[in-house]
VMD Tcl script that draws the C-alpha trace (Angstrom):
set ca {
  {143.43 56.25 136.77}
  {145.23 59.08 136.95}
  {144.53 62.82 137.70}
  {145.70 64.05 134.41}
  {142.63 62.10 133.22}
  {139.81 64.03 135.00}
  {141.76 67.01 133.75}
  {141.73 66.05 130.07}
  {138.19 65.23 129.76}
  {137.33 68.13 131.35}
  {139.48 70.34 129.02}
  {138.02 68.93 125.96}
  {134.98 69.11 126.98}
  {135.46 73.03 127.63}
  {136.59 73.66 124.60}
  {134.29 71.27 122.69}
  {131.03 73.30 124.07}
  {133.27 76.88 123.91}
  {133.24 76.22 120.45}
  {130.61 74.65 119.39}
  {128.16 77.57 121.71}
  {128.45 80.26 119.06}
  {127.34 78.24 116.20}
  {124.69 77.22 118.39}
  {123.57 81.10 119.18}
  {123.56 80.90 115.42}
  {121.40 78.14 114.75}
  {118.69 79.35 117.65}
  {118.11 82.30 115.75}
  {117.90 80.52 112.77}
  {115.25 78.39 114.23}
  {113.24 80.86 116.38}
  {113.59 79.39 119.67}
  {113.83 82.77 121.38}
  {113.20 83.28 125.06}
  {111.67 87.08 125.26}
  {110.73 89.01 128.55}
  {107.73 88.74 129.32}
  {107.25 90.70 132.19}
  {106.75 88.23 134.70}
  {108.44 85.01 135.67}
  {112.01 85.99 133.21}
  {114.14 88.47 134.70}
  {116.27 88.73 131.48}
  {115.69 92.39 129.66}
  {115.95 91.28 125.93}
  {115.11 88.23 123.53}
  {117.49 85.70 124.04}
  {118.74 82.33 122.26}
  {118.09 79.61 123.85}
  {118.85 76.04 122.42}
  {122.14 76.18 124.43}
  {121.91 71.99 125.27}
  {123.18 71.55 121.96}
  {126.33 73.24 122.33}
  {126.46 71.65 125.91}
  {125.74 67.99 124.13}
  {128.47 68.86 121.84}
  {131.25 69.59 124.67}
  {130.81 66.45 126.44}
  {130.66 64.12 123.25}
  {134.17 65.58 122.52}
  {135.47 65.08 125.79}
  {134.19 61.62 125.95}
  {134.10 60.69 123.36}
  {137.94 61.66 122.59}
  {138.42 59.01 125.97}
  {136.32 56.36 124.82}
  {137.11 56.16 120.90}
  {140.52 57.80 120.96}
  {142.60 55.15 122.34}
  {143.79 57.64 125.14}
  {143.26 55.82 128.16}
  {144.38 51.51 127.16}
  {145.38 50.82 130.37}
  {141.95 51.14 131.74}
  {140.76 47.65 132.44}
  {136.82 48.67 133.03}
  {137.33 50.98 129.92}
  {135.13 48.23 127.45}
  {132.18 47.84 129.84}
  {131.82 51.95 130.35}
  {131.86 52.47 127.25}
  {129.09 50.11 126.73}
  {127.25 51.66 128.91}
  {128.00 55.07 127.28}
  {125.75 53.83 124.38}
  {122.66 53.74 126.21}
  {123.54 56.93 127.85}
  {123.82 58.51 124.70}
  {121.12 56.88 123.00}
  {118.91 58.46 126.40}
  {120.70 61.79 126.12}
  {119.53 62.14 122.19}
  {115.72 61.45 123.37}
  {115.69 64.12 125.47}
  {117.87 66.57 123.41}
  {115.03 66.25 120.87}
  {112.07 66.69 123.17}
  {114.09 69.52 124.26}
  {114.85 71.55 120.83}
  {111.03 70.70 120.39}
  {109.68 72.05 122.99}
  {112.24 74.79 122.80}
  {111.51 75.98 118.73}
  {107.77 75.23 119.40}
  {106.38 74.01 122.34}
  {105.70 70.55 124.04}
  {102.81 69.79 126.61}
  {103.54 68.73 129.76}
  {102.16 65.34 129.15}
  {104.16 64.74 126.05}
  {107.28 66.19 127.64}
  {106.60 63.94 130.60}
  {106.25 60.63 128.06}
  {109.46 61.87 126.35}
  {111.38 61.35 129.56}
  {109.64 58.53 130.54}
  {111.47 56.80 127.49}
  {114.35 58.45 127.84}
  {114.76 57.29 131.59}
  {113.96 53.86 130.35}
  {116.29 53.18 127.63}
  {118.78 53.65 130.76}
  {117.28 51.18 132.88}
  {117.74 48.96 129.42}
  {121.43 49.57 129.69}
  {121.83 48.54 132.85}
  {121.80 51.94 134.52}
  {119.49 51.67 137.53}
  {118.91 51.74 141.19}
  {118.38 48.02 142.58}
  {119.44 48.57 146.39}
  {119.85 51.84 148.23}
  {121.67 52.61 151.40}
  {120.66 55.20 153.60}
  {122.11 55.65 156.96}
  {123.90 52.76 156.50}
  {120.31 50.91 156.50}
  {120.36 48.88 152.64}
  {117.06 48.06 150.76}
  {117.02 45.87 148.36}
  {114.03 47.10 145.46}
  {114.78 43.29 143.88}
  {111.25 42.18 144.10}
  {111.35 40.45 140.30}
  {107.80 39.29 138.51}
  {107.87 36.74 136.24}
  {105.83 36.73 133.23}
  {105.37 33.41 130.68}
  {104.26 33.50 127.25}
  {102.28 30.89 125.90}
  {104.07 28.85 123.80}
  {107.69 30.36 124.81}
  {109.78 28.34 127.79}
  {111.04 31.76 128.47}
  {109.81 34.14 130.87}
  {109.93 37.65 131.83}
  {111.60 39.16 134.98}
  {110.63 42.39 136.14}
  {111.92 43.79 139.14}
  {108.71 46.72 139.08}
  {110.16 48.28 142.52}
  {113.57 48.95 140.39}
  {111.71 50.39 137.44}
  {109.48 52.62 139.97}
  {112.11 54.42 141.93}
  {114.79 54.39 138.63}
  {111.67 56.36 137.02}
  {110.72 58.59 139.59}
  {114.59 59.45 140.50}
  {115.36 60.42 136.73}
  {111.92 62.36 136.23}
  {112.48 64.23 139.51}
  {116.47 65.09 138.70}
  {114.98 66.35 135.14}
  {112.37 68.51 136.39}
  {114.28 70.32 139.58}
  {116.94 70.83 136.72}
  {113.92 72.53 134.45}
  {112.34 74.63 137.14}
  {115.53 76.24 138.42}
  {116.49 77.46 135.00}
  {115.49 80.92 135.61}
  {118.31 83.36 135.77}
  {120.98 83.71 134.14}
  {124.03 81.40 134.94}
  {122.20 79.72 137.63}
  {121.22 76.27 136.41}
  {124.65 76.17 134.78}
  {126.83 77.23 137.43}
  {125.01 75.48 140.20}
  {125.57 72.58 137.92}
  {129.30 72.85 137.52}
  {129.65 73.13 141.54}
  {127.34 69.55 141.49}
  {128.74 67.93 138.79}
  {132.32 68.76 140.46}
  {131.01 67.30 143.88}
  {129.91 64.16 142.45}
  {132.84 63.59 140.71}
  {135.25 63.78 143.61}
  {132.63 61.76 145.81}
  {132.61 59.19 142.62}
  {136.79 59.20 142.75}
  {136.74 58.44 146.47}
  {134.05 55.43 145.86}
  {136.32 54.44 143.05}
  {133.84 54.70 140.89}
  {136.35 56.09 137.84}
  {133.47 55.99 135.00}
  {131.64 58.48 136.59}
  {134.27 60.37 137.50}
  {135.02 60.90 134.24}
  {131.58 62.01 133.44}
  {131.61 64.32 136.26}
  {134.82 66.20 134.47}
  {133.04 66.14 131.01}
  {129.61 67.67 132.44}
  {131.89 69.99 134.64}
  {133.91 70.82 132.01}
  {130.73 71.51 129.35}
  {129.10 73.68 131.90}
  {132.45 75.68 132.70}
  {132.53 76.21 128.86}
  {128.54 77.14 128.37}
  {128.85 79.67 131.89}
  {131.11 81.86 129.29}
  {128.20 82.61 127.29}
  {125.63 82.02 130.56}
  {126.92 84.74 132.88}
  {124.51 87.34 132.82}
  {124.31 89.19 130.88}
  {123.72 86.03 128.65}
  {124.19 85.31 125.31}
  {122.26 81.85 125.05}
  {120.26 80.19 127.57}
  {120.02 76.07 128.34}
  {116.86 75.99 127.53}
  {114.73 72.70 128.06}
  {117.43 71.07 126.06}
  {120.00 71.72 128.43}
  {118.27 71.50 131.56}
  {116.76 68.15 131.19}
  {120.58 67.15 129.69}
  {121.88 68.42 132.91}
  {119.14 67.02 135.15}
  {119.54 63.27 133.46}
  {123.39 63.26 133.52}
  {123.75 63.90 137.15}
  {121.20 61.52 137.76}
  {123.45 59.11 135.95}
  {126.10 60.23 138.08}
  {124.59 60.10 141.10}
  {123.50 56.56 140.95}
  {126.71 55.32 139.22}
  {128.92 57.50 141.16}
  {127.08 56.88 144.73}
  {127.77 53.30 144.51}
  {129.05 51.19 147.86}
  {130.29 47.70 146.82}
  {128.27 46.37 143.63}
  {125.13 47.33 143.87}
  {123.81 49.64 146.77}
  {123.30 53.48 146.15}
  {124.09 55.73 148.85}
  {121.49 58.24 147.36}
  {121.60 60.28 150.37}
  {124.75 61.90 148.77}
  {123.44 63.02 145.52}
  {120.69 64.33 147.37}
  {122.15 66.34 149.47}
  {124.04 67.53 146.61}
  {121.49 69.05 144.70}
  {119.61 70.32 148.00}
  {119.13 73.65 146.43}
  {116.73 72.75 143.40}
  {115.23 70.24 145.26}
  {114.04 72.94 148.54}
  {112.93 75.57 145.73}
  {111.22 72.28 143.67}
  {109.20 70.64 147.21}
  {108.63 74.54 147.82}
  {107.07 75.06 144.24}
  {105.20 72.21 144.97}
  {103.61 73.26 148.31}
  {103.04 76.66 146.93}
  {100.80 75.41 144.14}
  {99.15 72.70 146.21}
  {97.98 74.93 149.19}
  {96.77 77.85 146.72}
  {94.84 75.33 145.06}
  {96.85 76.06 141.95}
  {98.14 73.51 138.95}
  {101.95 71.83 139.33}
  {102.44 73.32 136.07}
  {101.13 76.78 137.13}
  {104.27 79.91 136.60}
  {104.92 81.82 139.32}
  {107.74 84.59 140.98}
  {108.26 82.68 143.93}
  {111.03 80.54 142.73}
  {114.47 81.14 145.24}
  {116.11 83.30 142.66}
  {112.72 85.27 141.96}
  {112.66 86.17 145.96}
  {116.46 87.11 146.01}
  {115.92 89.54 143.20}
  {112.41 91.22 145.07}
  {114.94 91.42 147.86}
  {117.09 94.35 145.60}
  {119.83 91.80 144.70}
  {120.69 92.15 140.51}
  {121.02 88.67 138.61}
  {125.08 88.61 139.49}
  {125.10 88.73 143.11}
  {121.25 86.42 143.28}
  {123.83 83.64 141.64}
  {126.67 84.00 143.56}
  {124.69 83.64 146.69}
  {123.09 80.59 145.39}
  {126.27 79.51 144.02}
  {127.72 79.85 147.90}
  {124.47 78.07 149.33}
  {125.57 74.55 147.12}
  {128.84 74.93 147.75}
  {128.09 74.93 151.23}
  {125.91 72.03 150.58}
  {128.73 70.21 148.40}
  {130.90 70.56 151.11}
  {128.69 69.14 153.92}
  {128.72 66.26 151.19}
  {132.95 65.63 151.01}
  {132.96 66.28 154.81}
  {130.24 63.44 154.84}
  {132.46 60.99 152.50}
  {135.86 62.40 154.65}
  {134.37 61.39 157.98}
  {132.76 57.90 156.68}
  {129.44 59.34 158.34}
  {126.10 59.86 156.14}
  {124.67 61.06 159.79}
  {126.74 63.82 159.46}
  {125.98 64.78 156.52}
  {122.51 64.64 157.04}
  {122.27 66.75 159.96}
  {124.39 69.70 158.24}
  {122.91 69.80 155.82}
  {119.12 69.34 156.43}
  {120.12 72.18 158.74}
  {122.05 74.68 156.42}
  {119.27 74.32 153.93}
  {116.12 74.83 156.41}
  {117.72 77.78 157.73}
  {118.45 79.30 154.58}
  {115.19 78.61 153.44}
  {113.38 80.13 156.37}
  {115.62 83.29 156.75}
  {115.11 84.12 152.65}
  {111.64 83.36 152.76}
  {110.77 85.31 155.79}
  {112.06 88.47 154.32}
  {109.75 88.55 152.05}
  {106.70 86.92 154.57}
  {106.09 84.43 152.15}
  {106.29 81.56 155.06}
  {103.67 83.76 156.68}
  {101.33 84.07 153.37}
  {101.78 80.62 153.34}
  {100.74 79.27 156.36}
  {97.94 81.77 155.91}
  {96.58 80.04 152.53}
  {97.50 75.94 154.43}
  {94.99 77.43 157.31}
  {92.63 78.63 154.47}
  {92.90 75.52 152.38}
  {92.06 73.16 155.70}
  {89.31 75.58 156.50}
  {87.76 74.79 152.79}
  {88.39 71.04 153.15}
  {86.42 70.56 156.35}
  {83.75 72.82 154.41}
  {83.63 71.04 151.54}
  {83.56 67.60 152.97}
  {80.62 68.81 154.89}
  {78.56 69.97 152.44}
  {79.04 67.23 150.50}
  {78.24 64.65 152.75}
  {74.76 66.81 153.60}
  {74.48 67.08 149.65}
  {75.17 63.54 149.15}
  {72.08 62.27 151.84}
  {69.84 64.65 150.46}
  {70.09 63.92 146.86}
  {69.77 60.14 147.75}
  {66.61 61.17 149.78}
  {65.37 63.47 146.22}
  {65.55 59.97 144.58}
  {63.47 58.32 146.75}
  {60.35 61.02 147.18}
  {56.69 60.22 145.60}
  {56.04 63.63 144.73}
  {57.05 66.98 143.69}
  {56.29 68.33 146.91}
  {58.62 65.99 149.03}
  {61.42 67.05 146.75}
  {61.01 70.84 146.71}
  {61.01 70.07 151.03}
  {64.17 68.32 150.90}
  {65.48 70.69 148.90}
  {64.57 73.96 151.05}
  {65.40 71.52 154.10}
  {68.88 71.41 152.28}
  {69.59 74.90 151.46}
  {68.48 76.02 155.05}
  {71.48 73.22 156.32}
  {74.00 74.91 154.14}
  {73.72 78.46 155.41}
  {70.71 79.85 153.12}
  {68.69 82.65 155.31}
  {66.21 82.23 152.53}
  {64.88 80.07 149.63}
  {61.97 80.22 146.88}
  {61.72 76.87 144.57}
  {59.09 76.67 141.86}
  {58.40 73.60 139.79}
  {56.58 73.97 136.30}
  {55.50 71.20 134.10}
  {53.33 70.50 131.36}
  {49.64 69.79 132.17}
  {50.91 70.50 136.00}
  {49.72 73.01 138.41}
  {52.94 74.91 139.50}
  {54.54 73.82 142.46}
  {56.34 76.09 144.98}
  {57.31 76.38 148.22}
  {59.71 79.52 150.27}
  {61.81 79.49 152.84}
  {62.45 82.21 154.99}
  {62.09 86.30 155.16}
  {62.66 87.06 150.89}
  {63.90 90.33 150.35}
  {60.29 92.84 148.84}
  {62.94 93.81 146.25}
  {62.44 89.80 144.90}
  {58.71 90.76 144.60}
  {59.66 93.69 142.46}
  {58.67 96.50 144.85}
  {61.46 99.44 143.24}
  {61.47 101.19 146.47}
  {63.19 98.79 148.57}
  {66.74 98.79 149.17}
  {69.32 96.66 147.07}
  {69.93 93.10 147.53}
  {72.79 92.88 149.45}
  {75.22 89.62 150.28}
  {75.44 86.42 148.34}
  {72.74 85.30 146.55}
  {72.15 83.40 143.14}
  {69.66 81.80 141.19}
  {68.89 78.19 139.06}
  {66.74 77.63 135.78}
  {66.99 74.08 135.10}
  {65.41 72.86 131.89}
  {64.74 69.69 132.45}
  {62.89 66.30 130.04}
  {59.13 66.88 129.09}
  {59.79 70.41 129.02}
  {59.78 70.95 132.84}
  {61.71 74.13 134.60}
  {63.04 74.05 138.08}
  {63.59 77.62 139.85}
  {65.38 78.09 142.47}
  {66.68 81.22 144.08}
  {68.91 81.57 147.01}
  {69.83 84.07 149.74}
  {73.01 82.95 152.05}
  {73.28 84.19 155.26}
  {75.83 86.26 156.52}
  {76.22 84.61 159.88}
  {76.54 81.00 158.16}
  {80.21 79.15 159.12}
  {80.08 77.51 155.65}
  {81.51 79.43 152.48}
  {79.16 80.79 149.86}
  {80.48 79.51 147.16}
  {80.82 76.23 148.21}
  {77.22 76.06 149.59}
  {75.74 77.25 146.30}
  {78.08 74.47 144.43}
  {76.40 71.82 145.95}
  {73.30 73.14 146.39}
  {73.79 73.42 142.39}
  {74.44 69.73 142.21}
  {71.40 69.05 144.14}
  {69.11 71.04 141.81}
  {70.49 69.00 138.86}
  {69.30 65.99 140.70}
  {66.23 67.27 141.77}
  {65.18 68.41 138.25}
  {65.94 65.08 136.85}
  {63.95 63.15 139.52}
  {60.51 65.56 138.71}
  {60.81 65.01 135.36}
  {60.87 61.46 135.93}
  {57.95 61.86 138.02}
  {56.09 64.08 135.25}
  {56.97 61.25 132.90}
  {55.41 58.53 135.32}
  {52.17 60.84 135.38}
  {52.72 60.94 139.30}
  {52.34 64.53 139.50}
  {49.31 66.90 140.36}
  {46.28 68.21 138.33}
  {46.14 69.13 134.83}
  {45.46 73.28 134.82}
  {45.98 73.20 131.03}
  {48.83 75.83 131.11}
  {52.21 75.39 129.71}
  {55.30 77.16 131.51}
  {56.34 80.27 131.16}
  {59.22 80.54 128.66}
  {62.08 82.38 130.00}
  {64.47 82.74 127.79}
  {64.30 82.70 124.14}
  {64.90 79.47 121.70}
  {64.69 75.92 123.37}
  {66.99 74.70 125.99}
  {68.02 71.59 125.88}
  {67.33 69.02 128.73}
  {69.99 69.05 131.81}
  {70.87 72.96 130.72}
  {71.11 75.23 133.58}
  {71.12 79.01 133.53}
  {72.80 80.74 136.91}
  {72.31 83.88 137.63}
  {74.24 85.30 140.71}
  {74.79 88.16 142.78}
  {78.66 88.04 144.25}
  {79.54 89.47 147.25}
  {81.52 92.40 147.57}
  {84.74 90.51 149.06}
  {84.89 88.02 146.78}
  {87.42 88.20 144.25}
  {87.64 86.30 140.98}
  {83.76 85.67 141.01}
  {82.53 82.49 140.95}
  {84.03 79.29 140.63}
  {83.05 77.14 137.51}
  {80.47 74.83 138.09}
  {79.96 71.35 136.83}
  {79.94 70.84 132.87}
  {75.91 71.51 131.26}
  {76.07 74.50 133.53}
  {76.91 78.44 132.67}
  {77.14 81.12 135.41}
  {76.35 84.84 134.35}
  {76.86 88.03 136.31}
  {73.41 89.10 138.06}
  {72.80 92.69 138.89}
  {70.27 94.17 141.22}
  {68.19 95.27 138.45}
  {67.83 91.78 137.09}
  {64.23 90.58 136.77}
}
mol new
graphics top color blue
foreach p $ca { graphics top sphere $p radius 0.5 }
foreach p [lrange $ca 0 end-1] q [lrange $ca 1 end] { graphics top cylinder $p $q radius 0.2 }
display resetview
């Protein structure tokens, strides 16, 4: 193998996707898959193609395909078995080409998109492409744990090795999905790509690992080609096309190319590697998880995002990034050069913490962030609490004789959660009303006009529950309570449900009090059916968003003063 060879398939691959890229622009349009600004997360200023894995996919099939098929490299004795494996690669690389022109022309959920890779990343494992042993720090661990299965009837069985299968799956979906998130600018996915995909192709070389060096050059070459058009500003975008291409190629790479001896992966390397999606991806993830937030929620706190809100245009925001993995590409050859995966690890767990914390800090989002992780603990220990009170007391609801016992648990309850005051009435037919209060309630509650306006948290339960009974409840929370408002009125929310449900079991039994020949007072018009709950509430001033949403059978509406 020869260094003209790197440097064909690399050429042809250039011009393969320089080529083909224009007719792609074309065919984007055609289609509608248009990325337009919308004023948020895309820093682009007009609609732009996208569809741009196409051209990409049509770059590297020259290039390899020219090696493979075109008789240009005989001499190659391991030529036969690559190119075997180059089927299953491809077959792979068309699965997620199509869920990415899909999702591109007209949008994929994230479960489907997720399934889509799922297959993709298993038709690999089918061809042989898959991690069964990885090194790290020169510490090897084999994921060979294989479960047979028999078939009735059949002599032969089944061998899974399910370890294999779970980290071949997880590695693939992860390389796909940094790949997808960091596609944000123009020219970064791509060009951060190109500096990879060159990385792992000399690492690859000095493995001797020749197949996937000559992958490396075709991907390197592709994206070299595509950056033309890329470079902002751009003419076509990747798109989810190309970024789950990229993504699942250098994943291929990375195991095939990482390879020590037969089988182990040193998948430190490719890790390090791609160091800069991955920090901005575990980042992402942190964000969203400590603000409570989806995984799939957008946001402009992505590296590139920051580096902009810093006064940086889209140019010089990619360059820097582009200098940040070459850094991190070079801690890898220096890591190969010296024979020492320590080294490496060191460098560049170091380069990318600082770089990391000094971006990050300009802005204060590592401050805002540690911030919302206090917040977030705060809310835990809260809501644990409350539950575990909630939990006793509703168990304690399901055990009490009478309507009475039940409205005392409940005030008992609400007086344990942080309400300065409580009023719960009971109505039933052929029941006398049942109520019972709980601390100083506001004169404004009693309708006196004169009195000042209820002030701090407070909110209110109708349940309508069987036989036609209606639970009441009404709540004050007190200022000086250590427990959150919302989360006290939650629960105390749940426990109404559950208290409404046990007196109407009750009422059913005929446990309950004297007949006064009255029905209750209908409250609202038409007939609510049983387990509906009406919530009015009064927010405090500070709290922004209003309430949270409750569980399902149950509606919160605003509540003003002048309610009655």
């Amino acid at each position: 193998m020869t260094p003209d060879s790197y440097l064909l398939v690399f050429a042809l691959s250039f011009l393969g996707c320089v080529l083909a890229t224009p007719i792609v622009t074309r065919l984007a349009i055609w289609a509608g898959a248009i990325d337009r600004p919308d004023q948020f997360r895309r820093v682009h200023k007009g609609a732009t193609p996208r569809l741009g894995g196409l051209g990409l996919a049509v770059g590297l099939s020259v290039g390899l395909g020219a090696l493979t098929f075109g008789g240009l490299m005989p001499d190659w004795p391991g030529l036969t078995s690559w190119a075997d494996s180059l089927v299953w690669i491809g077959m792979a690389a068309g699965v997620v080409l199509l869920l990415g022109v899909v999702d591109d022309t007209i949008g994929v959920t994230p479960r489907a998109k997720l399934l889509g890779q799922a297959v993709a990343v298993m038709l690999l494992y089918a061809g042989g492409i898959r991690i069964e042993s990885v090194e790290i720090l020169g510490l090897e661990l084999s994921l060979s744990l294989p479960f047979t299965l028999g078939f009735p009837g059949r002599p032969e069985t089944l061998l899974l090795d399910l370890p294999s299968i779970a980290v071949t799956l997880l590695w693939f979906l992860g390389c796909m999905n940094i790949w997808n998130l960091i596609d944000g600018m123009d020219g970064l996915a791509s060009g951060v790509g190109l500096i990879v995909a060159g990385t792992m192709m000399l690492v690859a070389v000095a493995l001797s690992n020749y197949g996937s060096a000559l992958m490396g050059a075709a991907l390197a070459g592709g994206l070299a080609g595509f950056l033309l058009y890329n470079w902002h500003p751009a003419c076509i975008f990747l798109g989810d096309s190309g970024s789950l291409l990229i993504g699942m190629l250098i994943g291929v790479i990375g195991i095939q190319g990482s390879l020590k001896g037969t089988m182990a992966v040193s998948i430190l390397l490719p890790i390090l590697a791609m160091g800069l999606p991955i920090s901005d991806t575990a980042l992402a993830i942190f964000r969203r998880w400590v603000r409570n937030l989806p995984l799939t929620a957008a946001d402009r706190r992505h590296v590139h995002h920051v580096l902009i809100g810093l006064g940086l245009d889209p140019r010089q925001a990619a360059a820097m990034l582009y200098s940040f993995t070459a850094f991190l590409c070079g801690v890898v050859l220096l890591g190969v050069a010296m024979r020492s995966d320590v080294l490496a690890l060191i460098l560049g767990s170091s380069g990318c913490s600082a770089f990391v914390v000094i971006l990050y800090s300009r802005r204060n989002e590592l401050a805002e962030l540690r911030n919302d992780l206090a917040a977030r603990m705060v809310r835990g220990r809260q809501e644990r609490r409350a539950a575990k009170i909630t939990w006793e007391a509703i168990q304690r609801v399901e055990l009490a004789a009478d309507s009475d016992r039940v409205l005392e648990i409940m005030t008992e309850t609400a007086e344990t959660l942080g309400c300065s005051a409580a009023r719960l009435t009971f109505r039933g037919p052929g029941t006398e009303a049942a109520r019972r209060d709980h601390g100083d309630w506001p004169a404004e509650i009693e309708g006196d006009p004169s009195t000042d306006r209820l002030s701090g948290p407070t909110a209110q339960f109708r349940l309508f529950g069987a036989g036609d009974t209606l639970l009441t409840v009404d709540l004050r929370f007190s200022d000086r309570s250590d427990l959150a408002s919302d989360i006290a009125f939650r629960f105390l929310q749940r426990l109404s449900l559950a208290s409404s449900e046990r007196l109407g079991r009750l009422l059913a039994d005929g446990v309950l009090g004297r007949s006064i020949g009255s029905e209750p007072e209908n409250v609202l018009s038409g007939s609510p059916t049983p387990g509906t709950t009406l919530v009015l509430a009064t927010a405090p001033a500070g709290l922004a968003g209003g309430w949270p949403s409750p569980s399902s059978g149950v509606a919160f509406v605003p509540r003003s003063p002048d309610t009655d």
